[in-house]
C-alpha positions in Angstrom: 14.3 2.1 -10.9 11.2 0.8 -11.9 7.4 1.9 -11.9 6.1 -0.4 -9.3 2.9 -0.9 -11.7 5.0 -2.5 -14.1 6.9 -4.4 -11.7 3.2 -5.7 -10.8 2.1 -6.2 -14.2 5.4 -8.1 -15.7 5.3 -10.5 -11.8 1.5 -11.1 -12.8 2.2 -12.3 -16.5 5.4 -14.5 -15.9 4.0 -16.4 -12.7 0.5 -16.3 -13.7 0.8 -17.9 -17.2 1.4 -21.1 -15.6 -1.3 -21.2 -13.5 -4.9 -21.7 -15.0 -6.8 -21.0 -12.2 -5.8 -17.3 -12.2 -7.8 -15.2 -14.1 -7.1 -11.3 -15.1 -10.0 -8.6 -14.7 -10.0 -5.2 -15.7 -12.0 -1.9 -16.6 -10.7 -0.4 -19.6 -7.2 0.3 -18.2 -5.3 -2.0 -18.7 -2.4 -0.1 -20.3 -2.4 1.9 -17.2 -3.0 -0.5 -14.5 -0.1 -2.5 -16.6 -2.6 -6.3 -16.3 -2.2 -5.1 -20.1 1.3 -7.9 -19.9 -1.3 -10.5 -18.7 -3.4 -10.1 -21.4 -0.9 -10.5 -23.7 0.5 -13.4 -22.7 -2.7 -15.6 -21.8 -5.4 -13.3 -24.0 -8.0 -16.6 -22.9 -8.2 -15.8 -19.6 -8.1 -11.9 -19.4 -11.5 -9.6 -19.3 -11.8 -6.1 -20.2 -15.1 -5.2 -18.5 -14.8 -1.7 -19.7 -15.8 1.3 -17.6 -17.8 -0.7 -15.0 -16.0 -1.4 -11.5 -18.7 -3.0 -9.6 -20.1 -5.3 -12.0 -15.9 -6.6 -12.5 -16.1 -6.9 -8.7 -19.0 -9.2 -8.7 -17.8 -11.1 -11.8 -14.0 -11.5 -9.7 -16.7 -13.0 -6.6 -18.2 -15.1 -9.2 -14.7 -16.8 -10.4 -13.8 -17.0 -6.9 -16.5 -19.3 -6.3 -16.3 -21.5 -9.1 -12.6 -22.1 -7.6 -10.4 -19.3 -10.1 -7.5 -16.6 -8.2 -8.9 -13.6 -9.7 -7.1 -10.5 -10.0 -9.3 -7.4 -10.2 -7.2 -4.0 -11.5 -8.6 -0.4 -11.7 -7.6 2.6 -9.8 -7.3 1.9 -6.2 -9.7 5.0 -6.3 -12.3 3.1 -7.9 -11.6 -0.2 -6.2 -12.4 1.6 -2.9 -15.9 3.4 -4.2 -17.7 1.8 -7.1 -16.2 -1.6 -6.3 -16.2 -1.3 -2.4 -20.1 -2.7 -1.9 -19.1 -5.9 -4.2 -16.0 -6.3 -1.9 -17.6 -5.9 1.2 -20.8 -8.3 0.9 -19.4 -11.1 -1.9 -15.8 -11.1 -1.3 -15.4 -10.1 2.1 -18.4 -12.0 3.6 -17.6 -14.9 2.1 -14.0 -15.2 2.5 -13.3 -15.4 -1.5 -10.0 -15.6 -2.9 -10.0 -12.6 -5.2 -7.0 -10.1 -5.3 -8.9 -6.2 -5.6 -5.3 -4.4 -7.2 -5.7 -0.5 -6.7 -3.3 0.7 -8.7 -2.2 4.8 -9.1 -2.5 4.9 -5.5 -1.7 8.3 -3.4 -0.9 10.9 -5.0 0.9 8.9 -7.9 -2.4 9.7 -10.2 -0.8 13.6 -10.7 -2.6 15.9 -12.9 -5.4 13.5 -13.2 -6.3 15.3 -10.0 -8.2 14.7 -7.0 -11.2 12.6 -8.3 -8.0 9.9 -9.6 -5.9 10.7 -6.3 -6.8 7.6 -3.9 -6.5 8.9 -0.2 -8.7 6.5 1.4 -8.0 2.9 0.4 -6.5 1.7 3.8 -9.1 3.0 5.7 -11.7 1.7 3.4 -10.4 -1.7 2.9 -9.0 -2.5 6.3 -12.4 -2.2 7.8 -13.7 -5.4 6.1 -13.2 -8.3 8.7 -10.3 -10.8 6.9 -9.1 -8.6 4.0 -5.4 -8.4 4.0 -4.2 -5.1 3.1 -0.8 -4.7 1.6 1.1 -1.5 0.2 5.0 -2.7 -1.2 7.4 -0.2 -1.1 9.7 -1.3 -3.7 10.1 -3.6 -7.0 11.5 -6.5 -5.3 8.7 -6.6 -2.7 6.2 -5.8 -5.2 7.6 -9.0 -7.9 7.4 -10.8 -4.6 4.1 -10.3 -3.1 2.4 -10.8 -6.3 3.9 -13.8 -6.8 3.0 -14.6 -3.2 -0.8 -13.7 -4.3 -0.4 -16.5 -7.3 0.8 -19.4 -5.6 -1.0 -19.3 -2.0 -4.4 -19.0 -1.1 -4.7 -16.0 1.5 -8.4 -15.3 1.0 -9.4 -12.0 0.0 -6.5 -9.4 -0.5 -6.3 -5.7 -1.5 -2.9 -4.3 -2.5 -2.4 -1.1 -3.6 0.2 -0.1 -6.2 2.0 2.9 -7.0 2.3 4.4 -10.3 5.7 5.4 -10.1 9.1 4.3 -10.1 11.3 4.2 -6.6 14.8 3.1 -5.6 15.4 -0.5 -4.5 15.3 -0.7 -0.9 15.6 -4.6 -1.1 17.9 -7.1 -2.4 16.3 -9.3 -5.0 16.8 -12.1 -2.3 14.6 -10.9 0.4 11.4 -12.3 1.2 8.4 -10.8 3.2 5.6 -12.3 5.5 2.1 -10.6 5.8 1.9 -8.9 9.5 5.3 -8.7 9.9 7.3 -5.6 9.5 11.1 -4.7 8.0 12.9 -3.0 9.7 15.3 -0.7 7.2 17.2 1.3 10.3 17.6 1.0 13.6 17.8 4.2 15.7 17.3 5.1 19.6 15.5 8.5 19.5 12.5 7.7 17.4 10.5 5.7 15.0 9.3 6.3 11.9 6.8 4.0 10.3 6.1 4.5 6.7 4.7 2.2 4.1 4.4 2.8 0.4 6.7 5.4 -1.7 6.8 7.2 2.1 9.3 4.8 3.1 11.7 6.0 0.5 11.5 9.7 2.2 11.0 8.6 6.1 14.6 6.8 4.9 16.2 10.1 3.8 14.4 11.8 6.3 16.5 9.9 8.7 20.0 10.4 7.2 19.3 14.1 7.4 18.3 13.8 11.2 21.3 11.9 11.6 23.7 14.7 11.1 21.8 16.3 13.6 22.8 13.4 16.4 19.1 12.2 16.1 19.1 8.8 15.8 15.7 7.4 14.1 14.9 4.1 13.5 12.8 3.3 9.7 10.4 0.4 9.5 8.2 -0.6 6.6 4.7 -1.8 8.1 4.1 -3.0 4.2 0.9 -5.1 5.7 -1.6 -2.5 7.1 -4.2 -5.5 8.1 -3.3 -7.4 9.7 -0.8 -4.9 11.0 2.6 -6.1 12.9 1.5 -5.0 16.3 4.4 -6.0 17.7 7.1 -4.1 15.7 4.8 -0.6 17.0 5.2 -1.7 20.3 8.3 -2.4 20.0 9.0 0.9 18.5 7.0 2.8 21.0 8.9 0.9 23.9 12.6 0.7 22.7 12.5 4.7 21.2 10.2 6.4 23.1 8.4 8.2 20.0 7.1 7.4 16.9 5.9 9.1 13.9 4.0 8.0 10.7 4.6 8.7 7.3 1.8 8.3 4.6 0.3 8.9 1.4 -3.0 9.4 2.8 -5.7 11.0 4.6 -4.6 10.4 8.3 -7.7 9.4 9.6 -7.8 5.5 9.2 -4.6 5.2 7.8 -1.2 4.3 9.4 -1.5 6.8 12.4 -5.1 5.6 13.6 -3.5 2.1 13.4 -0.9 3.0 15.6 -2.7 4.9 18.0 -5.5 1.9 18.5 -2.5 -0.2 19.0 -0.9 1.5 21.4 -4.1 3.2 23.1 -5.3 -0.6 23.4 -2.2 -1.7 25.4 -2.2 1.5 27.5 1.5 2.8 26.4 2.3 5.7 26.1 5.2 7.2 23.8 5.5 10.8 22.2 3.5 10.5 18.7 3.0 11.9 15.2 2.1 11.5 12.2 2.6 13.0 8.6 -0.1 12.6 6.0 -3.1 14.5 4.2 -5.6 16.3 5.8 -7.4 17.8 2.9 -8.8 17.6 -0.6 -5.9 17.7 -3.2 -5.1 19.2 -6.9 -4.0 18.9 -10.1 -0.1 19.0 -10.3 3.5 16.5 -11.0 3.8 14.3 -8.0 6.7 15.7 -7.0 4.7 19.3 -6.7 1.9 17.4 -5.0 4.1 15.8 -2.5 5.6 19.0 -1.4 2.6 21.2 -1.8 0.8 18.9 0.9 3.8 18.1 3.3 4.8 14.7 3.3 8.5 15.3 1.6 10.7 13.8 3.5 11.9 17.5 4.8 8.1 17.2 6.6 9.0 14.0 8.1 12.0 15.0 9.6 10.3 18.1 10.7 7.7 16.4 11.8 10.0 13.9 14.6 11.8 17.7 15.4 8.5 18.4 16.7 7.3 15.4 18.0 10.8 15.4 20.4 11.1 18.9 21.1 13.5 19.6 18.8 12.2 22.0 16.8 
């Protein structure tokens, strides 16, 4: 297993060298965001900003303008306050290609507590009209998506990026599309759309419910804007009930997604979500992942519930 923010850093370095239009920004954390292999390899075109997120955010719009792929990388914290205003009124408004990586995202930022602990980047970033908003769930999709955000010109993008390592869910082989979901498992009682490292434990959350003759169906909605539509309708339709699993404050995350989705076609299906409803603490992510119920016991719990089953 691999930490997906050196997955991100290594993918930006070997299929960035190559290209000189991309160009490597970041705020005196580089070692931790991991852009610290792009600077390395192509020290020219790499800019340590230090401890000042919204001036980077302007200088990535600048870059963008005069034709460069920018890569931004700080905390997605940070990305998503200091740097939001630069990314909502440069980038945003004028469709720039710049690539805002939060990195550390969820709860993955541990005992550097909850000033470091970014619960609101999906809601934040999803709200600005053509941003596309992904969250990989793995180090295959991660190498791939970043690679995807090198070679193609997709406008402005957020991606967020964990800190920590997670088991392959993907063969090395696989390849993704913006706005359209994976489907991991198939299952006829109920859904469970996760993206992120909750895709991992909505997974295990499964097997377990499994043994209990509950058959749930997993699906990665890795692109939260635009959002596959289609594969929640589809899972509301074909299962009756879905449930979403997140590393975030609910509100504005997966489960408002879903339920504007579903509320905006008029269907109705049994629904829940697991996710954060509170300001967190200091601890190991593992402690922090239990303490505020989104383990993958919570999940399975949490479509008990949502079926009556409790």
């Amino acid at each position: 297993m691999e930490a997906l923010r050196d997955v991100y850093g290594q993918a930006l370095a070997q299929y960035g060298k190559d290209n000189p239009r991309v160009m490597v920004l970041d705020a005196d954390l580089a070692t931790s965001t991991k852009s610290v292999y792009f600077q390395q390899a192509c020290p020219e075109r790499f800019f340590d900003v230090g401890i000042a997120e919204a001036n980077m955010t302007a200088m990535a719009a600048g870059m963008a303008s005069a034709g460069a792929i920018p890569f931004l990388n700080t905390f997605a914290t940070f990305v998503t306050t200091i740097g939001s205003l630069a990314a909502k009124t440069l980038i945003g408004y004028n469709r720039l290609n710049v690539r805002l990586i939060g990195s550390n995202n969820g709860l993955t930022g541990g005992y550097d507590g909850s000033t470091h602990h970014s619960l609101d980047d999906i809601s934040v970033m999803r709200l600005i009209p053509g941003m596309l908003v992904l969250y990989p769930s793995d180090a295959c999709m991660t190498r791939r998506l970043t690679r995807m955000l090198i070679e193609e010109d997709l406008g402005p993008v957020y991606m967020s990026v964990s800190r920590n390592a997670t088991e392959d869910l993907y063969a090395p082989d696989t390849s993704f599309e913006p706005g359209k979901a994976k489907v991991l498992r198939e299952g006829r009682d109920a859904s469970i759309l996760a993206y992120g490292l909750s895709v991992g434990r909505a997974l295990k959350a499964a097997q377990a419910l499994a043994q209990e003759g509950i058959s749930c169906r997993v699906v990665d909605m890795f692109t939260l804007k635009p959002a596959d539509e289609a594969a929640i309708v589809a899972a509301a339709l074909e299962t009756g009930a879905v449930i979403t699993a997140e590393e975030q404050w609910i509100p504005g995350g997966l489960y408002s997604i879903v339920a504007e989705t579903l509320l905006s076609r008029g269907i109705s299906a049994r629904f829940g979500g697991v996710g954060i409803t509170r300001y967190t603490s200091s601890g190991t992510y593992a402690q922090l992942v239990e303490h505020y119920g989104i383990s993958e016991k919570d999940i399975a719990q949490k479509v008990r519930n949502t079926l009556g089953k409790a």
